[in-house]
C-alpha positions, -999 to +999 in steps of 0.1 A: +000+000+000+029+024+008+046+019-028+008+032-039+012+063-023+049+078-045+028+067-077-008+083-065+011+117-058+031+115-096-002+111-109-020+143-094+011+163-097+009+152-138-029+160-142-021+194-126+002+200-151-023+192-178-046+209-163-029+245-160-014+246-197-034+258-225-030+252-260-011+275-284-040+286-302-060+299-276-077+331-281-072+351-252-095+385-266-129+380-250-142+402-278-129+373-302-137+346-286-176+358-278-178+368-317-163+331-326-189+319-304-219+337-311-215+337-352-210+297-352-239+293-325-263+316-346-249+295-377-258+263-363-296+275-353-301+290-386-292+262-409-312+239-388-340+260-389-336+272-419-331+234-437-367+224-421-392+252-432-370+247-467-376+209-463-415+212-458-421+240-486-400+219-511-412+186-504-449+202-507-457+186-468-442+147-484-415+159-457-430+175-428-457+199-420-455+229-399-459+211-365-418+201-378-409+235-381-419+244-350-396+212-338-373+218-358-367+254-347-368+245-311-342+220-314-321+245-335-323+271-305-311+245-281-280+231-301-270+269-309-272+273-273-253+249-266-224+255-291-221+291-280-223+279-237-208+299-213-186+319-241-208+332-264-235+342-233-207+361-212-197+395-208-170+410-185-176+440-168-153+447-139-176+475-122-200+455-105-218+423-094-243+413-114-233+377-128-261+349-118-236+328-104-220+357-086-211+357-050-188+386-046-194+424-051-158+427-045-147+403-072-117+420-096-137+405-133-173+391-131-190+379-159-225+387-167-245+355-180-271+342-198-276+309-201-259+304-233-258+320-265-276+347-273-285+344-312-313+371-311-309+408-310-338+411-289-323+393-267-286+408-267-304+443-264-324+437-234-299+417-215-281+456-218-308+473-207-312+454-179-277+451-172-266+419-176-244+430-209-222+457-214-233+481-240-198+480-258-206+442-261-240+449-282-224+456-310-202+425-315-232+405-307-254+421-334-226+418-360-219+381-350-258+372-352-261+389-388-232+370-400-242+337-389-280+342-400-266+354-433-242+325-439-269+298-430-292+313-456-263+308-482-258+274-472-293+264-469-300+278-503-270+264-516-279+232-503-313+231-516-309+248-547-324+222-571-353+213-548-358+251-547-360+256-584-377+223-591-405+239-567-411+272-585-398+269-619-366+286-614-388+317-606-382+330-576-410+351-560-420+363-529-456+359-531-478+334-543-486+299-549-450+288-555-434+320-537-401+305-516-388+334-497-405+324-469-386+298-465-359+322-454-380+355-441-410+361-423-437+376-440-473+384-426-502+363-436-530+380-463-549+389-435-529+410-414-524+442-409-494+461-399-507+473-365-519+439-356-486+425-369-464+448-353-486+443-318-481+400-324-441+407-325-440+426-290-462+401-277-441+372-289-410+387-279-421+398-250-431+362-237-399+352-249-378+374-226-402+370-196-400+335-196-358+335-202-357+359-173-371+335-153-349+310-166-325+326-155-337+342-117-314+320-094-334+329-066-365+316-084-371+283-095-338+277-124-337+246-145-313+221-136-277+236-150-267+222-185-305+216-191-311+252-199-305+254-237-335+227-240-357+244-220-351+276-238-358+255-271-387+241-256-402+280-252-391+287-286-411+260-298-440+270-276-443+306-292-441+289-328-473+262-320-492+291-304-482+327-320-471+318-353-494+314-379-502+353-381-464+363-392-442+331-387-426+345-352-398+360-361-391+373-327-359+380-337-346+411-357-311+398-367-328+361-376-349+381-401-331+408-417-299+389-426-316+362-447-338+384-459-309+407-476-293+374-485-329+367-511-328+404-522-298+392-535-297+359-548-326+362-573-357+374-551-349+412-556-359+437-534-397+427-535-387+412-502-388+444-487-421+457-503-440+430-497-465+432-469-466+469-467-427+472-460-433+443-433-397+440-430-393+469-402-416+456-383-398+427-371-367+450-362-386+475-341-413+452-326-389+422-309-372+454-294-396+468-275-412+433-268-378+420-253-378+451-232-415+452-222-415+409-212-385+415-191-396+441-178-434+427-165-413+398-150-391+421-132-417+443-119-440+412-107-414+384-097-375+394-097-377+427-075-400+412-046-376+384-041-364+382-003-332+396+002-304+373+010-306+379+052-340+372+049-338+339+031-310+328+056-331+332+086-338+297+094-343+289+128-317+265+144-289+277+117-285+310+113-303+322+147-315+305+177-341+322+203-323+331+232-335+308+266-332+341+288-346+377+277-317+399+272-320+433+291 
């Protein structure tokens, strides 16, 4: 057993050692390494969700229907969550505390979370409102999420090219019986107006961000960690089976106008932006306020009337006992 003991210490000396070195390639530049992140993340959500509504219009429903899509898309939310993790849904700000997993006003780099990646503008620009990202961050986020929404649309329509053209005729329209730039954009239904249209995109967003604020409230009731990218697809799928028929819940400002520039493009022409009464402003404006207004109502109603932390510890027989004798 003694002879065990030289060989036991070797061995946690060596995985220390492996432990504390970093590879030669490692980018140390948050900015970098967040942009990486969030640009493959959004890629990865986009081509999935992309491929299925291209698969269903294509394939005429021989290949899914729209319950799919709404599957599909949830899904693609939770894998680009999970390819971005704790890099792409991270922001340092060295002035104060405000981290979900922090425990430390006094701590010299905290990092402000969200449990993931972002992939949504809405998202990135309320998280700085409320202060869980750094303004300075917005930017990169934004630019990452158009460039990953933008090369997903390429490679989705690169990928089903033929099955594209065998579907319309090689004419590529945004309207119609055979229109296929909705399988890329959002575009209203006949029947809707721009008012109502702009009022179902706050809504949808707004519900979005309520419910990932209280996803992430570690003083409410969080998911389990590492489950949180499936739960947030779950909600994502949620607001597609229930508020998407009227505009196809975009929710999602960068989602929308990248692949949207990418069929003005590639043979759809700027139709895209006339059609629906100029319909494409609407779903950059609208998930904005809605982001802001959902977060807000669950802030107002739930995250501000939590107990503070003395409170909550005030458990009788831990923290404080009731003195035998009355004090004088």
């Amino acid at each position: 057993m003694k002879d065990l003991v030289p060989s036991a210490k070797i061995g946690v000396s060596e995985l220390k050692g492996q432990v504390g070195t970093q590879p030669r390639v490692w980018i140390k530049n948050e900015a970098a390494r967040v942009g990486l992140a969030e640009t493959l993340s959004t890629y990865v959500m986009m081509a999935f969700g992309l491929g299925s509504v291209a698969q269903v219009v294509t394939g005429q429903g021989a290949f899914g229907q729209y319950i799919s899509i709404n599957i599909a898309f949830g899904l693609a939310v939770a894998m680009g969550t999970y390819v971005g993790g704790k890099v792409s849904g991270m922001s340092a700000d060295p002035l104060k505390c405000v981290d979900l997993t922090c425990s430390s006003p006094a701590a010299d780099r905290v990092l402000i979370s969200f449990p993931g990646a972002h992939m949504n503008g809405a998202v990135s620009f309320t998280m700085c409102v409320f202060g869980r990202l750094t303004w300075k961050m917005l930017p990169l986020y934004i630019c990452a999420q158009l460039l990953g929404s933008f090369l997903a649309s390429g490679t989705i329509y690169a990928i089903y090219y033929e099955a594209i053209h065998n579907y319309c005729g090689g004419n590529l329209t945004v309207t119609g019986p055979k229109a296929t730039a909705g399988i890329f954009a959002t575009y209203p239904a006949p029947y809707l107006s721009l008012v109502a249209g702009f009022v179902d995109q706050v809504f949808g967003t707004a519900m979005l961000l309520l419910c990932v604020m209280a996803l992430s409230d570690q003083k409410n009731k969080p998911p389990p960690a590492g489950s949180e990218p499936v739960i947030v697809g779950l909600l994502v799928m949620l607001i597609g089976m229930s508020l998407g028929s009227n505009s196809g819940y975009a929710i999602n400002p960068t989602r929308d106008i990248a692949p949207r520039f990418f069929t003005a493009i590639a043979g759809w022409g700027f139709e895209v932006f006339r059609a629906g009464n100029c319909w494409w402003w609407v779903t950059l404006v609208a998930p904005l306020i809605g982001g802001v207004l959902g977060a807000g109502v669950y802030k107002a109603f739930v995250e501000l009337h939590h107990p503070h932390p003395p409170e909550q510890n005030r458990v009788l027989g831990e923290d404080e006992h009731i003195p035998l004798v009355k004090r004088v």
